[in-house]
C-alpha positions as CSV (number, residue, x, y, z in Angstrom):
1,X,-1.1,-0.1,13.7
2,X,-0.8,0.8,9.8
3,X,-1.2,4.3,8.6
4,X,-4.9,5.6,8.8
5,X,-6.0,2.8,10.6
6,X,-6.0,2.5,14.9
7,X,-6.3,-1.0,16.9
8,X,-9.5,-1.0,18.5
9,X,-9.1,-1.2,22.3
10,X,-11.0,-4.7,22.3
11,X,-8.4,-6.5,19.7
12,X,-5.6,-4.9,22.2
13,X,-7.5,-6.8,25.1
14,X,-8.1,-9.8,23.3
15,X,-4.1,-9.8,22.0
16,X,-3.2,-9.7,25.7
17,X,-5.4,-12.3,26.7
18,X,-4.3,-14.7,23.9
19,X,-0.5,-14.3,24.3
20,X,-0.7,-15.2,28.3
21,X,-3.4,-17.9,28.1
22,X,-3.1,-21.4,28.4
23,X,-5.6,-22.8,25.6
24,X,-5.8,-21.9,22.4
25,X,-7.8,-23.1,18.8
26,X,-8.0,-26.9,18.4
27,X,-6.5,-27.3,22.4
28,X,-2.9,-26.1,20.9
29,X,-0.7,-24.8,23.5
30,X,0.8,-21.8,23.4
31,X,0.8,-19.0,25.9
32,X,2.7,-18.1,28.8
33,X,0.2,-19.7,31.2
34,X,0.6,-23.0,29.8
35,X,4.5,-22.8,29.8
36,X,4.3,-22.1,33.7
37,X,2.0,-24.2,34.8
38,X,1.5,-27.1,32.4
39,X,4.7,-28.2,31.1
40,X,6.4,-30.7,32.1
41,X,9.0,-29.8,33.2
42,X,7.8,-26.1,33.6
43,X,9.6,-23.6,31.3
44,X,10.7,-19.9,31.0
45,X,10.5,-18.0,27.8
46,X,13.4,-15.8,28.3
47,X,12.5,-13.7,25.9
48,X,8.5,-12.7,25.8
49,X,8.3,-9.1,24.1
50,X,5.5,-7.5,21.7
51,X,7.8,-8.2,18.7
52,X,7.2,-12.0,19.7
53,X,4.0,-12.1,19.6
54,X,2.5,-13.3,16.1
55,X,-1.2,-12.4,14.6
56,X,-2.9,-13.6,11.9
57,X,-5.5,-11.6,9.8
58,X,-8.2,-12.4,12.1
59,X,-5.9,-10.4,14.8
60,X,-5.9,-13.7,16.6
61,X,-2.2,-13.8,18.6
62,X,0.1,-16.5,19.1
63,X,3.3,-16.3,21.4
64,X,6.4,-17.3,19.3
65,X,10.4,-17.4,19.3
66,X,10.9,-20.6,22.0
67,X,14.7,-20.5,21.1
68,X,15.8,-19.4,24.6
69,X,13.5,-21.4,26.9
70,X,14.6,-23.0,29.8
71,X,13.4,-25.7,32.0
72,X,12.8,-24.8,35.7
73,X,12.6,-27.4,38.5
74,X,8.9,-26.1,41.2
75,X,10.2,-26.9,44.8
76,X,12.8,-26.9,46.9
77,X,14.9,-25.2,43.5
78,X,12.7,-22.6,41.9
79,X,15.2,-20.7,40.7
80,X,18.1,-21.8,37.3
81,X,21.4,-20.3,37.1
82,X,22.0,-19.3,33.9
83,X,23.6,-16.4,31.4
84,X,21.4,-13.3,30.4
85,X,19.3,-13.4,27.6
86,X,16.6,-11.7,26.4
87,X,15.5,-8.2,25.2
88,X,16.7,-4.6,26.7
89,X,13.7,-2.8,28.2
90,X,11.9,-6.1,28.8
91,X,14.9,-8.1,31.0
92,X,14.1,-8.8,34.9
93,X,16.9,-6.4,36.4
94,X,16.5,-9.5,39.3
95,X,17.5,-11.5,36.4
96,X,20.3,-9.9,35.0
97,X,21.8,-8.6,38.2
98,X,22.1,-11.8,39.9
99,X,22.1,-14.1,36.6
100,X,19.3,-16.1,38.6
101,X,15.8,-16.8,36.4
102,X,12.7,-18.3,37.3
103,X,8.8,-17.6,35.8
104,X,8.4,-14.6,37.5
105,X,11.2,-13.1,35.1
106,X,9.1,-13.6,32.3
107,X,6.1,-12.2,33.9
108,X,7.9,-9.4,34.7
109,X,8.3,-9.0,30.9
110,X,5.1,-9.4,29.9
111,X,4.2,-7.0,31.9
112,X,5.7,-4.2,29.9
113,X,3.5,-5.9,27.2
114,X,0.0,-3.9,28.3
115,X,2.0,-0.6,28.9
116,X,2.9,-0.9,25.2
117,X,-0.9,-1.9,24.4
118,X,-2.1,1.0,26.4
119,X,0.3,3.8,25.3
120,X,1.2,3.1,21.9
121,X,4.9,4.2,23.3
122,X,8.2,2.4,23.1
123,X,9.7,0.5,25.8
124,X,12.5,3.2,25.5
125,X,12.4,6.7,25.1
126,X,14.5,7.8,21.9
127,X,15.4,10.6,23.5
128,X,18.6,11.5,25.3
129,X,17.1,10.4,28.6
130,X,16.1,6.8,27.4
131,X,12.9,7.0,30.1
132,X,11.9,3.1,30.3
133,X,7.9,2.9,29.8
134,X,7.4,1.8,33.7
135,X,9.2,4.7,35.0
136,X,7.0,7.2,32.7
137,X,3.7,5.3,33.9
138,X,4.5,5.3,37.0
139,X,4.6,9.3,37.4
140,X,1.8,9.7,35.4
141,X,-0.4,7.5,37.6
142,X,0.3,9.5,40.1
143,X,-1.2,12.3,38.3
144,X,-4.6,10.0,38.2
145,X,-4.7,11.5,34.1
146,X,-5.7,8.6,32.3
147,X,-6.2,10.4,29.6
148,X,-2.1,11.2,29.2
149,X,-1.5,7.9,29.5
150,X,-3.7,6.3,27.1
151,X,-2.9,5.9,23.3
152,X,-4.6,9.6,21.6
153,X,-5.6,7.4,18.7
154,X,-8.0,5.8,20.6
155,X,-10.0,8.9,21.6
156,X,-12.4,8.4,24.0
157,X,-13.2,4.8,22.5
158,X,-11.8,2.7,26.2
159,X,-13.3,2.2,29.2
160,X,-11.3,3.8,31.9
161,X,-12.2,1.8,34.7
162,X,-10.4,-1.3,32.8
163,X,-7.4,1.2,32.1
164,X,-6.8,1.6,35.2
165,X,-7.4,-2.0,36.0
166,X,-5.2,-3.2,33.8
167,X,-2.1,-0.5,34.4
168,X,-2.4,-1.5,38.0
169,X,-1.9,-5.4,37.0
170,X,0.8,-4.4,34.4
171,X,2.6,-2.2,37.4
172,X,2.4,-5.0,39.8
173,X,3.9,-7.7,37.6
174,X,7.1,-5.1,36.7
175,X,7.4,-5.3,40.7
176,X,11.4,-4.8,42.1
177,X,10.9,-8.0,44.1
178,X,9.5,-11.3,42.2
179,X,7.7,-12.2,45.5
180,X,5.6,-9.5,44.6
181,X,4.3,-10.0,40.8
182,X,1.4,-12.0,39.9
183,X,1.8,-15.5,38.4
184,X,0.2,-16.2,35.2
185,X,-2.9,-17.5,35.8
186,X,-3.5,-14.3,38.1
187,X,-2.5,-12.5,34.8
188,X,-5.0,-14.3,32.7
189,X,-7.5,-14.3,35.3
190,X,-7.2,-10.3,35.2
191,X,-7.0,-10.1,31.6
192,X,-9.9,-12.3,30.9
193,X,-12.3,-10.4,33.4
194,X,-10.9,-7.0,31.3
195,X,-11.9,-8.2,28.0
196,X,-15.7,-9.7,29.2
197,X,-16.1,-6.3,31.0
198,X,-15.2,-4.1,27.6
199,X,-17.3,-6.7,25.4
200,X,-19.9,-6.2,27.6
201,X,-19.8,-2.4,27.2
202,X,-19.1,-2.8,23.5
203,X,-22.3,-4.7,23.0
204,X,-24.5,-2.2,25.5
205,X,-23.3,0.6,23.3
206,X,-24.4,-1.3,19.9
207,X,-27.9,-1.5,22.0
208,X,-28.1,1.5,22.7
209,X,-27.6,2.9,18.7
210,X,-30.2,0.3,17.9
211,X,-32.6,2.1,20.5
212,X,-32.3,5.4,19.3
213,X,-32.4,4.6,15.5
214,X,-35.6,2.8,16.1
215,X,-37.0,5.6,18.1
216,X,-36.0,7.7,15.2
217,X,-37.7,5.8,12.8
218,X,-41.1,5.4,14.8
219,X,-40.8,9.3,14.9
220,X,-40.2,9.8,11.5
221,X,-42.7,7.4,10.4
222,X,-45.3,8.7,13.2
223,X,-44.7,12.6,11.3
224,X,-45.4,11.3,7.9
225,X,-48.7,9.9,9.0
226,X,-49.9,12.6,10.6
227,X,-49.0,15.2,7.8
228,X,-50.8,13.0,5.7
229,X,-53.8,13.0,8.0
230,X,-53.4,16.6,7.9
231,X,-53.5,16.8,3.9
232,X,-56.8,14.9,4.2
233,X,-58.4,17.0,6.4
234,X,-58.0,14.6,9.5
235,X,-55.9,16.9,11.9
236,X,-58.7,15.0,14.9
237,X,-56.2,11.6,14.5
238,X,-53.1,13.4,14.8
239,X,-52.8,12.8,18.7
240,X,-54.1,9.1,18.4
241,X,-50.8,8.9,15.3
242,X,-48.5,9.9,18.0
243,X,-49.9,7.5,20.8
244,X,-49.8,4.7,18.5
245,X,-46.4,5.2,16.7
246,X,-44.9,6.0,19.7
């Protein structure tokens, strides 16, 4: 966000989407989807965070910084034993607790990814208290006030049925246990059904201006005519103007 300008809440959808999908432009693989479930050998970030997430100037996102990815074996070893790396505020506390990662450690950190979207907060509170950005969520969804919870730059420009949609997805993948979090492609799948919903609405709302500017016109246009019918002595058409214009 630069000053005097506010990401709309479709590019923050679509930034999601992009850094956990598997597919990107010209079938170049990038995303966090793609790392879980179509390498070979499967790999963890280690390190996914907002700051790691590139755009260009078409807002299109990219997920960078591969330096710390591990290799992980799916079966009867689905967990790598291995020193703590990564980011404060986005680290597993399975992770670094127990120094044991697999992929549901990074998709605990990408969860913390939408709350930022979302809020427009930090992952930690500058404050003396140092709140972490699930624990503040988490007592205001109690509360059931999106509108605390939401960025104030946006306004009312967000659909809060997809807020709430996505907070709950972003909540369950910051889960205490990993058994509980989403994988991935549940992550994507989420995501993607998100951004069609608010491009849907988007698009109804452009239809909608269109409707009323050319009811405005026909109005407009109907009133001229009949004042001119009026100046010509014709006031007997001014109904049929109306009916016809209208």
């Amino acid at each position: 966000q630069s000053a005097g300008s506010t990401l709309k809440w479709a590019s923050r959808l679509k930034i999601a989407v992009e850094a956990a999908q598997d597919l990107t432009k010209f079938c170049v693989k990038i995303g966090l989807e793609y790392l879980h479930v179509a390498c070979e050998p499967p790999m963890v970030h280690r390190d996914v965070k907002s700051t790691n997430i590139l755009l260009d100037d078409r807002f299109d996102a990219k997920l960078a910084d591969f330096g710390l990815s591990r290799s992980f074996s799916v079966g009867a070893e689905t967990q790598v034993a291995t020193v703590v790396a990564g980011t404060s505020g986005y680290l597993d506390p399975a992770y670094y607790q127990r120094n044991r990662l697999n992929e549901k450690s990074d998709v605990y950190s990408f969860g913390i990814i939408p709350m930022e979207i979302i809020t427009n907060r930090s992952v930690i509170e500058r404050t003396r208290e140092k709140t972490h950005i699930a624990e503040w969520l988490k007592v205001l969804i109690s509360s059931g006030d999106i509108e605390k919870i939401v960025d104030p730059n946006l306004g009312r420009d967000y659909d809060s049925n997809i807020a709430w949609k996505i907070l709950e997805l972003a909540i369950s993948c910051v889960s205490h246990s990993s058994s509980d979090r989403p994988n991935m492609s549940k992550v994507v799948n989420v995501l993607k059904e998100c951004l069609v919903s608010e491009n849907l609405r988007t698009r109804g709302e452009i239809q909608d201006d269109d409707s009323k500017n050319f009811l405005q016109l026909t109005v407009d246009f109907g009133t001229q005519v009949t004042l001119l019918h009026a100046r010509l002595g014709h006031e007997s058409h001014q109904l049929s103007c109306y009916v016809v214009f209208l």
